[in-house]
LUMBA-830567 format. One record per residue: x, y, z of N, C-alpha, C in turn; residue in one letter. Coordinates in nm, 4 decimals, decimal comma. Layout:
<pts>
+----------+----------+----------+----------+----------+----------+----------+----------+----------+------+
|     n.px |     n.py |     n.pz |    ca.px |    ca.py |    ca.pz |     c.px |     c.py |     c.pz | type |
+----------+----------+----------+----------+----------+----------+----------+----------+----------+------+
|        X |        Y |        Z |        X |        Y |        Z |        X |        Y |        Z |    A |
...
+----------+----------+----------+----------+----------+----------+----------+----------+----------+------+
</pts>
This chain:
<pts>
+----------+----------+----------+----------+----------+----------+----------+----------+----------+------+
|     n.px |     n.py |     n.pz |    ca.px |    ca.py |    ca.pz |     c.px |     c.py |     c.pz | type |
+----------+----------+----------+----------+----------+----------+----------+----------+----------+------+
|   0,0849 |  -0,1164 |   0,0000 |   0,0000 |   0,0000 |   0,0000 |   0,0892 |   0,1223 |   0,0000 |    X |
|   0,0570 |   0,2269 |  -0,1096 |   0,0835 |   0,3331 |  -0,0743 |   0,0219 |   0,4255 |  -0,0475 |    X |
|   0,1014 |   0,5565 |   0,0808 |  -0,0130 |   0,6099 |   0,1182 |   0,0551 |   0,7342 |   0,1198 |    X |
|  -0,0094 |   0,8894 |   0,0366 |   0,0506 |   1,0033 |   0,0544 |   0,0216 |   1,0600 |   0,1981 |    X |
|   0,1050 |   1,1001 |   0,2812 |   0,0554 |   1,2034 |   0,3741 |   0,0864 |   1,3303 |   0,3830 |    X |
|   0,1811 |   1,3690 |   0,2715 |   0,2197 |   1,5282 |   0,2368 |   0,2519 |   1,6028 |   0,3844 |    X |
|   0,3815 |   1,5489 |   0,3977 |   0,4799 |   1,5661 |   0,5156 |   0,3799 |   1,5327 |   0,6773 |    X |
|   0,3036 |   1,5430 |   0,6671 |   0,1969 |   1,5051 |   0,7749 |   0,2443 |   1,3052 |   0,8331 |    X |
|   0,2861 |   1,3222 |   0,9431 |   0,2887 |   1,2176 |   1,0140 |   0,1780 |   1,1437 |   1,0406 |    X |
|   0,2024 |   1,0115 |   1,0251 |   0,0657 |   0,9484 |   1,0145 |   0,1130 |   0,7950 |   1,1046 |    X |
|   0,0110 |   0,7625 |   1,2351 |   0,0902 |   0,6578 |   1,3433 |   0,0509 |   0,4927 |   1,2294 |    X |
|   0,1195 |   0,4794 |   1,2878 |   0,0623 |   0,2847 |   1,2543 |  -0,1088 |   0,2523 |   1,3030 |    X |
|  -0,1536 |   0,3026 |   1,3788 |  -0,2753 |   0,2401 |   1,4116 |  -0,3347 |   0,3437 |   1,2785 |    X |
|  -0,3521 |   0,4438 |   1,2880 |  -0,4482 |   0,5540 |   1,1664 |  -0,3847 |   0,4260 |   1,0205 |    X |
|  -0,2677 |   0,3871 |   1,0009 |  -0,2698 |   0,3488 |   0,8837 |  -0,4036 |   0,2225 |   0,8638 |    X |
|  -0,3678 |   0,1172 |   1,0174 |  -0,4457 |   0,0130 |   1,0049 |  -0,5879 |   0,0335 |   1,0401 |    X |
|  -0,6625 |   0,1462 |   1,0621 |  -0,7829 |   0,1697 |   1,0940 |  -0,7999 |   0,2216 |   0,8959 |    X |
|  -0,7104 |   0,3135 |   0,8517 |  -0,7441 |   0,3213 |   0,7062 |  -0,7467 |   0,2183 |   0,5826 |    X |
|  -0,6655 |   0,0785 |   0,6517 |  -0,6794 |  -0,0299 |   0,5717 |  -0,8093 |  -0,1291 |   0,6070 |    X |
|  -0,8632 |  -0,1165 |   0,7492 |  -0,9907 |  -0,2188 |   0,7774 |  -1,1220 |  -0,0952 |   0,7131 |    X |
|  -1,0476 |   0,0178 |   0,6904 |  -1,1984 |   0,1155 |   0,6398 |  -1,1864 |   0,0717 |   0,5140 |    X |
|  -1,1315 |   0,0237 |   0,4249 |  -1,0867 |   0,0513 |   0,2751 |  -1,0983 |  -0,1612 |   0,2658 |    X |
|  -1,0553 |  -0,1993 |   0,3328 |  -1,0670 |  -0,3554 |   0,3163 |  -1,1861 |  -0,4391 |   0,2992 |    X |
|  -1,3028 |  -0,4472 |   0,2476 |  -1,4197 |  -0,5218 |   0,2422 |  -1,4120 |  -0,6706 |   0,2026 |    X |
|  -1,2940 |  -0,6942 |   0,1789 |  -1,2414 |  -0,8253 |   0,1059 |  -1,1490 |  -0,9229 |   0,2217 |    X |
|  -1,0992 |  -0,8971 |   0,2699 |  -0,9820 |  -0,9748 |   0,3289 |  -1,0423 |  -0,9775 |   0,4975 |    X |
|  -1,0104 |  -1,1028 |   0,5392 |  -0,9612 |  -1,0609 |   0,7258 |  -0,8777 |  -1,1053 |   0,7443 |    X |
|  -0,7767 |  -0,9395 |   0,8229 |  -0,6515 |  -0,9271 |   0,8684 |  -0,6139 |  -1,0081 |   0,9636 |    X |
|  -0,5676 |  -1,0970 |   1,0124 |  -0,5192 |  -1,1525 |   1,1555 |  -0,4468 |  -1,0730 |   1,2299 |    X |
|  -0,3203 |  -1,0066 |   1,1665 |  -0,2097 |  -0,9514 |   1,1944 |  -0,2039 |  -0,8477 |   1,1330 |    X |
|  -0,0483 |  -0,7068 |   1,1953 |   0,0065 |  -0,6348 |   1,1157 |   0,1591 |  -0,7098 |   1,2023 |    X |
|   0,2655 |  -0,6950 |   1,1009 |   0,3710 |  -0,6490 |   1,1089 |   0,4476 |  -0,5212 |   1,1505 |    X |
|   0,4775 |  -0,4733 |   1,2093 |   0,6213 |  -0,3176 |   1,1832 |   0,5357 |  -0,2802 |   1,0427 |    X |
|   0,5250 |  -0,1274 |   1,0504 |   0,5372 |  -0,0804 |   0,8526 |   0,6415 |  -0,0444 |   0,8643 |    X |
|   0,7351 |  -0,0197 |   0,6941 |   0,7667 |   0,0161 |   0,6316 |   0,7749 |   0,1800 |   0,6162 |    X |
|   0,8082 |   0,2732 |   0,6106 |   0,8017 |   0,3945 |   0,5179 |   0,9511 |   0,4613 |   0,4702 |    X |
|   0,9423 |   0,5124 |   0,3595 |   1,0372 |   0,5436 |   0,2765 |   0,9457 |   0,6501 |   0,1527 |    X |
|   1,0511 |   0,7343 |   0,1150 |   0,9567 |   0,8227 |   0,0079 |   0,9456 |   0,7258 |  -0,1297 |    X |
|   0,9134 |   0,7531 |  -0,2291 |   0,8928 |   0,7187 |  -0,3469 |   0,9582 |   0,7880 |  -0,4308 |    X |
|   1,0190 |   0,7058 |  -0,5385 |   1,1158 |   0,7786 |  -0,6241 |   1,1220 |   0,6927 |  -0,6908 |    X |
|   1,1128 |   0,7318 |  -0,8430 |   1,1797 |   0,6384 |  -0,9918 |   1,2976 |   0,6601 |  -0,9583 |    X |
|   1,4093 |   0,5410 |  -0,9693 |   1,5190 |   0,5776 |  -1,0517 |   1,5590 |   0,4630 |  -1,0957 |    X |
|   1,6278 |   0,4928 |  -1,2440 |   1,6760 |   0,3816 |  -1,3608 |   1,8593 |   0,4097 |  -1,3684 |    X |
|   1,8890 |   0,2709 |  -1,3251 |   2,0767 |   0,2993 |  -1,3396 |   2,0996 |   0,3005 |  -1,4482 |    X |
|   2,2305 |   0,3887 |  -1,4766 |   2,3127 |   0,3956 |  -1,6035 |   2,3911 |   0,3041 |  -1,6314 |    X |
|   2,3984 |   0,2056 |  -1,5645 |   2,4865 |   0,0923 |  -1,6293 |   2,3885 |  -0,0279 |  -1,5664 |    X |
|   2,3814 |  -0,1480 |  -1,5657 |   2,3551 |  -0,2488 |  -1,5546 |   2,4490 |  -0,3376 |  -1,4729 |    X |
|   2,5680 |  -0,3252 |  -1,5460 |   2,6613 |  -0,4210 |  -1,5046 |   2,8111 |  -0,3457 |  -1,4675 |    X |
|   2,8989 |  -0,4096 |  -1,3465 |   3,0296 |  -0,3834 |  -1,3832 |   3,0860 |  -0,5154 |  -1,3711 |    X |
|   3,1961 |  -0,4947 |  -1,4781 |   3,2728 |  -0,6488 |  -1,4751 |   3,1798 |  -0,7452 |  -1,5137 |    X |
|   3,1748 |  -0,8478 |  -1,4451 |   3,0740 |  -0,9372 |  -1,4934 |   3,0035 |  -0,9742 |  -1,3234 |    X |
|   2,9605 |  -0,8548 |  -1,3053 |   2,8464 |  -0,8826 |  -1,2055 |   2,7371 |  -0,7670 |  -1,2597 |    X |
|   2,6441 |  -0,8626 |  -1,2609 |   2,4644 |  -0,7839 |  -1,3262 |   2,3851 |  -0,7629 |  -1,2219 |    X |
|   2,3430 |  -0,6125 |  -1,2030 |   2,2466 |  -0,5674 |  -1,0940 |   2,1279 |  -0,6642 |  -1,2008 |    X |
|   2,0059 |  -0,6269 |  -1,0837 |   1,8753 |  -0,7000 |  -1,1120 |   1,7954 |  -0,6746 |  -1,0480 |    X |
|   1,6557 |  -0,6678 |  -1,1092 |   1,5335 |  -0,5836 |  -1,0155 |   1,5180 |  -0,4745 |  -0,9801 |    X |
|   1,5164 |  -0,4207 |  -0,8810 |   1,4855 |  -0,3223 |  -0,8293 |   1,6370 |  -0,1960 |  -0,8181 |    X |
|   1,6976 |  -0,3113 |  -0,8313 |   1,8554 |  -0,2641 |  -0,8259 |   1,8509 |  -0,1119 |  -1,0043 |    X |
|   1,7811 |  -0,1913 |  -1,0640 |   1,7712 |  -0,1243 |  -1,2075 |   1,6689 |  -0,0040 |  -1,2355 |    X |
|   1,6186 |  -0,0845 |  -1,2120 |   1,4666 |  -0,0031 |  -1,2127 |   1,3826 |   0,0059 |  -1,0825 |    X |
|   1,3753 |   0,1524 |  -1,0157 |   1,2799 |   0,1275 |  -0,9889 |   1,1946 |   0,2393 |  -0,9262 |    X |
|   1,0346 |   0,1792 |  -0,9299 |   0,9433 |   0,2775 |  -0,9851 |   0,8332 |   0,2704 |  -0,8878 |    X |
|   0,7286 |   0,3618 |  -0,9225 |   0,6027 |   0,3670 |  -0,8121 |   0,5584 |   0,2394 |  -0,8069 |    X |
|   0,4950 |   0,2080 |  -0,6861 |   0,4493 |   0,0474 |  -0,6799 |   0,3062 |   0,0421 |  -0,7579 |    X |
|   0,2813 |   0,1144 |  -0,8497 |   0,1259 |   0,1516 |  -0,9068 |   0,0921 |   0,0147 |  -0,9669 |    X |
|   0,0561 |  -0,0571 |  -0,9279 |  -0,0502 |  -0,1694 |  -0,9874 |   0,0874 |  -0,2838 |  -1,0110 |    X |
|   0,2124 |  -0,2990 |  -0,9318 |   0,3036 |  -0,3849 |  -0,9367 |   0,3692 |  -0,4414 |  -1,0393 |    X |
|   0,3819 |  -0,3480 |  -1,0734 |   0,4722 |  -0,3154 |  -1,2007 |   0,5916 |  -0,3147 |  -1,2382 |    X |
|   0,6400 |  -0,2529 |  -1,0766 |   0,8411 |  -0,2996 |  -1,0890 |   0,8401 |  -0,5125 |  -1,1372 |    X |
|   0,7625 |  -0,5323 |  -1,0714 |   0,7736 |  -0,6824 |  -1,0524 |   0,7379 |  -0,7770 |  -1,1859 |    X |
|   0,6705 |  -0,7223 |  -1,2551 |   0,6433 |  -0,7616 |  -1,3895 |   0,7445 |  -0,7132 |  -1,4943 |    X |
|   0,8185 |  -0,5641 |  -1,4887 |   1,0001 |  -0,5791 |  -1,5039 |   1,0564 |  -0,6348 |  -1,4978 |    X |
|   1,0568 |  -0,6871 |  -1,3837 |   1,1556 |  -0,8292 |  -1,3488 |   1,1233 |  -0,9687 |  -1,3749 |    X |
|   1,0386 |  -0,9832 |  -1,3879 |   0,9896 |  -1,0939 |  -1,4676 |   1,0289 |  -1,0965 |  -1,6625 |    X |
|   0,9786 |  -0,9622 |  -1,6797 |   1,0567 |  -0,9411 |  -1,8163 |   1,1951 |  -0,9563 |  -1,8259 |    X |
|   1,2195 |  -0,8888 |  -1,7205 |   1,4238 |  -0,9144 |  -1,7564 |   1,4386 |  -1,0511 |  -1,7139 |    X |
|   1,4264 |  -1,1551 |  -1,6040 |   1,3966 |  -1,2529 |  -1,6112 |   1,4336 |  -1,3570 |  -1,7441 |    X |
|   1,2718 |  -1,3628 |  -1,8122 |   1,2851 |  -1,3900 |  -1,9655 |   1,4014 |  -1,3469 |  -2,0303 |    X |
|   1,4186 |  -1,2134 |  -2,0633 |   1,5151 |  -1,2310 |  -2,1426 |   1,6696 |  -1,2585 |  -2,1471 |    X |
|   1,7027 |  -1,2444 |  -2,0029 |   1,8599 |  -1,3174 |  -1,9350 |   1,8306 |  -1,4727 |  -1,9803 |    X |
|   1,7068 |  -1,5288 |  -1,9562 |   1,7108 |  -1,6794 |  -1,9488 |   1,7454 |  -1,7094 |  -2,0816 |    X |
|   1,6363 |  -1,6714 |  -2,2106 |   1,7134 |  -1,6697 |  -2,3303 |   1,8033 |  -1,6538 |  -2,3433 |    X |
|   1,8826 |  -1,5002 |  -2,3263 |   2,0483 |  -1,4905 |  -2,3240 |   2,0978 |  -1,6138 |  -2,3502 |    X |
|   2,1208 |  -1,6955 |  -2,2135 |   2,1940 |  -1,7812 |  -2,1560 |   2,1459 |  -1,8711 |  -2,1913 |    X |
|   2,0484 |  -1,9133 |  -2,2331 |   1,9836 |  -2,0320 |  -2,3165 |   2,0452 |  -2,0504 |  -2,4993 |    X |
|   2,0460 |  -1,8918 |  -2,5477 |   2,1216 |  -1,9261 |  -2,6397 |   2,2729 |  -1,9292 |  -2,6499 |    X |
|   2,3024 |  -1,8696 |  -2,5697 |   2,4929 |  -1,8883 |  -2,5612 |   2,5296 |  -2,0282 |  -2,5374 |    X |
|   2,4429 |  -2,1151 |  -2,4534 |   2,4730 |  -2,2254 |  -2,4208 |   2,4617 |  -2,3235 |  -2,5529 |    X |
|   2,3746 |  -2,3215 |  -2,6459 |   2,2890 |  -2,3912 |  -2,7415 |   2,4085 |  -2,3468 |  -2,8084 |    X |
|   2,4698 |  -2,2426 |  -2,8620 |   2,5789 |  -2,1920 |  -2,9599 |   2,7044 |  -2,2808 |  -2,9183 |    X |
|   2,7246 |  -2,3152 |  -2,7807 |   2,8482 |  -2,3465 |  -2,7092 |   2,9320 |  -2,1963 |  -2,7009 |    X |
|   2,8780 |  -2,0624 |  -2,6505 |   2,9423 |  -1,9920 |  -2,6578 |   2,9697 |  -1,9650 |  -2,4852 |    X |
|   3,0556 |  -1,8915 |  -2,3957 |   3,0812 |  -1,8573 |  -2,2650 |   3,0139 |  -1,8069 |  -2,2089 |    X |
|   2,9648 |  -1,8298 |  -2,0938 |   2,8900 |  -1,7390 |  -2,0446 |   2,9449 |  -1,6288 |  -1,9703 |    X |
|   2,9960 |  -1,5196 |  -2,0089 |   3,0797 |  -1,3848 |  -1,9936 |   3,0276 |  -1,3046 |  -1,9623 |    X |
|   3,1071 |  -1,1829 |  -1,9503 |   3,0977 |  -1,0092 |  -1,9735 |   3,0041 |  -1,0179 |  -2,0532 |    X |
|   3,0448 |  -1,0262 |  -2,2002 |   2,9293 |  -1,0888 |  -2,3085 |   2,7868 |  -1,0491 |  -2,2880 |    X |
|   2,7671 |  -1,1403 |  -2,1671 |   2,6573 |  -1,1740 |  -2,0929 |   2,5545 |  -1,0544 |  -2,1069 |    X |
|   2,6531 |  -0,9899 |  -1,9807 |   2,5742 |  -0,8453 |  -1,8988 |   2,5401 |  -0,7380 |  -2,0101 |    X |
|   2,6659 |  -0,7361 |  -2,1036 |   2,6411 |  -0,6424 |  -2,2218 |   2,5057 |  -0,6391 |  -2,3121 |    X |
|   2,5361 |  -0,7583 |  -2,3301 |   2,3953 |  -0,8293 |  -2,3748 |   2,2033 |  -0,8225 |  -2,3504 |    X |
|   2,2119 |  -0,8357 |  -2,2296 |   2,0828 |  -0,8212 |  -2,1209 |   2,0764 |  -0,6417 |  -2,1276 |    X |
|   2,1772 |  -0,5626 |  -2,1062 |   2,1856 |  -0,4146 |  -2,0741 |   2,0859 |  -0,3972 |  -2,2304 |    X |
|   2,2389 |  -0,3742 |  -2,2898 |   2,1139 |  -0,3421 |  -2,4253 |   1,9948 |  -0,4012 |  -2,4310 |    X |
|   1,8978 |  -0,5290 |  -2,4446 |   1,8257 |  -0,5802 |  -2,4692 |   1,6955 |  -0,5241 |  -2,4167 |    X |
|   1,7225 |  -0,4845 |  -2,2839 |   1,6312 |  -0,4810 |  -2,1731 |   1,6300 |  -0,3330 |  -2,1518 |    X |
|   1,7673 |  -0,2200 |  -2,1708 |   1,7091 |  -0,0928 |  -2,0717 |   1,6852 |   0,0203 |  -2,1783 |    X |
|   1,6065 |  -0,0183 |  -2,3206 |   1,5286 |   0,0546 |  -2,3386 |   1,4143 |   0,0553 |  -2,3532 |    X |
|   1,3515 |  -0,0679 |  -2,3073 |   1,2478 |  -0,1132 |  -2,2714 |   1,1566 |  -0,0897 |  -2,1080 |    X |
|   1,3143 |  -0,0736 |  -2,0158 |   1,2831 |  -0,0276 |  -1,8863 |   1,2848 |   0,0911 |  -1,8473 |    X |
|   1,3569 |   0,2084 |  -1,9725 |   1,3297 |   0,3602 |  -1,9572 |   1,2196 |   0,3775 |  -2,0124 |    X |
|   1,1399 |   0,2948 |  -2,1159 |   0,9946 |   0,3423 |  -2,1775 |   0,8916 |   0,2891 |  -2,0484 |    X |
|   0,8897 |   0,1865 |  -2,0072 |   0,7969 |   0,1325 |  -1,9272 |   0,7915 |   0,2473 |  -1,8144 |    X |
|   0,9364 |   0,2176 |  -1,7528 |   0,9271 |   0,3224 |  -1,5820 |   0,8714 |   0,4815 |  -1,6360 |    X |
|   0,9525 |   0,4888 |  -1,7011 |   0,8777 |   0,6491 |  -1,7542 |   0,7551 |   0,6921 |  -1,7359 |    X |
|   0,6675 |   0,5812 |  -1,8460 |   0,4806 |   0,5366 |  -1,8641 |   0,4742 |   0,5218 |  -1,7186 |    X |
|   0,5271 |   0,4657 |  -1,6522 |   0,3803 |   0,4456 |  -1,5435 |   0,4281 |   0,5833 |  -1,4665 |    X |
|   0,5346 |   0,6242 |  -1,4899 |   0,5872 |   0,7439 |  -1,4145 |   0,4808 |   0,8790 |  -1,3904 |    X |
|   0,4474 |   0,8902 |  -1,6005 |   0,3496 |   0,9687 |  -1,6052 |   0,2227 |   0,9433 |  -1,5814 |    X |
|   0,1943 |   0,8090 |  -1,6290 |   0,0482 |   0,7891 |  -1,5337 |  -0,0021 |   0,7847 |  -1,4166 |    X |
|   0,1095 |   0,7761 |  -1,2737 |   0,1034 |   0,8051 |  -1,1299 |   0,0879 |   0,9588 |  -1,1571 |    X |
|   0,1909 |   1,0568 |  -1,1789 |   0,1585 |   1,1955 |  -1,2115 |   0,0768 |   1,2912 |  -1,2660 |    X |
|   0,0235 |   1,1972 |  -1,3785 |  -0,1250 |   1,2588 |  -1,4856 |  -0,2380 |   1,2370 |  -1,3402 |    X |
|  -0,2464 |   1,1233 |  -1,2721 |  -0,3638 |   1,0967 |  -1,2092 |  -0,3422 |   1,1714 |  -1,0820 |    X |
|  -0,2211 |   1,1795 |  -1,0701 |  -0,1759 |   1,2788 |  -0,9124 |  -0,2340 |   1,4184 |  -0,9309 |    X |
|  -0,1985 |   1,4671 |  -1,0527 |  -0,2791 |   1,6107 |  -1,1124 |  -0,4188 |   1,6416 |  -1,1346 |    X |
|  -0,4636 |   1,5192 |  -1,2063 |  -0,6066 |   1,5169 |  -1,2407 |  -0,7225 |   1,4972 |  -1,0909 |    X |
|  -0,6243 |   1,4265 |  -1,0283 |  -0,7246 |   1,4719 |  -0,9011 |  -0,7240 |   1,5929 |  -0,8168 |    X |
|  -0,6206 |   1,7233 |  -0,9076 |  -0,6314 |   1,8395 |  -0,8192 |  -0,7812 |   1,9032 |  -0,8936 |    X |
|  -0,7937 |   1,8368 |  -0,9965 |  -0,9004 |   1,9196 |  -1,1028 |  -1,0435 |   1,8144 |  -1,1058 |    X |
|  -1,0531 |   1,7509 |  -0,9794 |  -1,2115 |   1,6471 |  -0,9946 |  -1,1963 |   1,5646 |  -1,1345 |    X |
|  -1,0829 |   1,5365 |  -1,1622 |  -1,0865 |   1,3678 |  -1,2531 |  -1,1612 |   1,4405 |  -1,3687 |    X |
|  -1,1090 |   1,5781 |  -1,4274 |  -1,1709 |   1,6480 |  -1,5450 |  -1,1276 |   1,5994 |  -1,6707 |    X |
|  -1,0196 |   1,5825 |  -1,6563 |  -0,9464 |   1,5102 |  -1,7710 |  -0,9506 |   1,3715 |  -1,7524 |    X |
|  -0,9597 |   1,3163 |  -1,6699 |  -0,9327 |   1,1281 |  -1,7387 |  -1,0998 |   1,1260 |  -1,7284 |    X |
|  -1,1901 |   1,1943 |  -1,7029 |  -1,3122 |   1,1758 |  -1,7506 |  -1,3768 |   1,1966 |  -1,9440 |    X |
|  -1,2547 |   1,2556 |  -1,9329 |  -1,3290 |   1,3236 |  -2,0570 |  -1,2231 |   1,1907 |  -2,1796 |    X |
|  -1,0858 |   1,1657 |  -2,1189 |  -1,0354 |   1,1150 |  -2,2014 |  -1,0815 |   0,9644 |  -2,1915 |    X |
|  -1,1324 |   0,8851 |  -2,0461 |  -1,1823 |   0,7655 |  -2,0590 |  -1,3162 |   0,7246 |  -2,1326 |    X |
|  -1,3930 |   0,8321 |  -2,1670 |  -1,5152 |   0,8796 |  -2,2359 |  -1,4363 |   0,8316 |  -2,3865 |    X |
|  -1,4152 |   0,9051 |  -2,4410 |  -1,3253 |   0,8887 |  -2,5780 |  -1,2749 |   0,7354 |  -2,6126 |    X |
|  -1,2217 |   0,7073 |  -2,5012 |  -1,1265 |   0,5442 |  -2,5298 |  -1,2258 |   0,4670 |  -2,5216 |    X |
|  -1,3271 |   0,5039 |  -2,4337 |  -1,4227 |   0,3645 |  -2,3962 |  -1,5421 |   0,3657 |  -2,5478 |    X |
|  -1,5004 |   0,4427 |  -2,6090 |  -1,6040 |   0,4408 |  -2,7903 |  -1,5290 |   0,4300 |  -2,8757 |    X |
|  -1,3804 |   0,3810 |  -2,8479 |  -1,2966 |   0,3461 |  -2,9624 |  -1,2415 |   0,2088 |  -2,9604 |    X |
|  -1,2867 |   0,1470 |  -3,0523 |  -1,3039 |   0,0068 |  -3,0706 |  -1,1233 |  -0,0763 |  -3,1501 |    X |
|  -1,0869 |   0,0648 |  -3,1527 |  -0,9481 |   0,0156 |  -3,2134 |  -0,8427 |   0,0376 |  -3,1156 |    X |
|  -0,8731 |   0,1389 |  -3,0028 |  -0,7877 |   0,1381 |  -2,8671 |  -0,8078 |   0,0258 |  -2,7692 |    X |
|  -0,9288 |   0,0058 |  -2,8324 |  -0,9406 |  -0,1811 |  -2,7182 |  -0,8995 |  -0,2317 |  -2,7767 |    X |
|  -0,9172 |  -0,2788 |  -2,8706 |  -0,8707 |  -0,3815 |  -2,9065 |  -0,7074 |  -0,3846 |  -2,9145 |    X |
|  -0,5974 |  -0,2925 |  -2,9527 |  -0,5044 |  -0,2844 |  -2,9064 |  -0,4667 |  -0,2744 |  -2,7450 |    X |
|  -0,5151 |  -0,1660 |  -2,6887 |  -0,4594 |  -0,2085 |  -2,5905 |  -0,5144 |  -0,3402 |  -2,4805 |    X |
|  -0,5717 |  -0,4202 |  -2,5196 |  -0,6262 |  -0,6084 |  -2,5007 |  -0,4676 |  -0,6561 |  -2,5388 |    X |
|  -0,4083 |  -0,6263 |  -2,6659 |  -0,3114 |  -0,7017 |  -2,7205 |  -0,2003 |  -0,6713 |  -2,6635 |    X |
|  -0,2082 |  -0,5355 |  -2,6394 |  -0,0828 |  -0,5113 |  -2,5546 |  -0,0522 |  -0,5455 |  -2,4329 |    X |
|  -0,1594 |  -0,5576 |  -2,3297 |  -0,1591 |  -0,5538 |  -2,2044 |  -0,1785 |  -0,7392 |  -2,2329 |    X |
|  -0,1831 |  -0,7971 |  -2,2986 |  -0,1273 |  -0,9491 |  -2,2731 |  -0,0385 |  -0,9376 |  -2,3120 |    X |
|   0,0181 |  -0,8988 |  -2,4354 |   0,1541 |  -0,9151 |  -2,5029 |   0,2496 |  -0,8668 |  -2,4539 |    X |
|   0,2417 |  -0,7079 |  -2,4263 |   0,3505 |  -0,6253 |  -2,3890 |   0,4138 |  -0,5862 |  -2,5132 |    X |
|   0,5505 |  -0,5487 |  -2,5276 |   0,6149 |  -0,5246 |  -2,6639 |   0,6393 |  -0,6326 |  -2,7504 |    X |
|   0,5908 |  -0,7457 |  -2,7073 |   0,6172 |  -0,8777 |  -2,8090 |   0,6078 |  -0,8694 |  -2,9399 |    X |
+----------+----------+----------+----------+----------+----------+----------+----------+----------+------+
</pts>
């Protein structure tokens, strides 16, 4: 869960009285300790040094909006496994090579993604200073266009495939 409190201190019990107000689905047994830390994108400029490869969160990482860093990593995931699936199949080393490899493959795919959801946490952070004027008017529009569903259906299974 994330929760803005715009420098305003907020105790552990107010959080868990705001999660049993907001919860109609689940019963809690427990809380744990929370967590807090601010929120911040950030995407590294390198990937790798030598032949050791950051990974996850280490690379990317972004608002928790609908868990999204984690489906990143599942993408990079995939495509390291290939990597190394085809170097092996070639009989080629598994090297430096390697990391070079995955970097390119993957981080311009992870500056377009983190970016997107970057601006869509921010478009919706704004639009609720203005009563949801704009994603009303623009979800109006998408929801009568039969060629934005249907793409974005293909995308949101596919991804960039």
């Amino acid at each position: 869960m994330s929760l803005s409190t715009k420098n305003k201190k907020i105790s552990e019990n107010e959080v868990i009285k705001l999660i049993h107000k907001y919860n109609k689905k689940y019963i809690i047994k427990s809380f744990s300790s929370f967590e807090k830390f601010n929120l911040k994108s950030s995407l590294l400029k390198n990937y790798y040094h030598k032949n050791i490869l950051c990974f996850g969160d280490n690379i990317h990482k972004i608002h928790p909006l609908a868990g999204q860093g984690l489906n990143m990593t599942i993408r990079d995931i995939n495509i390291l496994s290939e990597l190394i699936d085809n170097k092996i199949y070639l009989g080629l080393p598994l090297d430096q090579s390697l990391t070079k490899e995955f970097e390119k493959k993957t981080k311009h795919f992870n500056y377009l993604y983190a970016s997107s959801i970057d601006f869509i946490y921010e478009f919706f952070k704004l639009d609720n200073k203005f009563n949801n004027f704009y994603s009303d008017k623009i979800f109006y529009f998408l929801k009568k266009n039969s060629s934005f569903k249907k793409f974005s259906t293909k995308f949101a299974d596919n991804g960039f495939i």
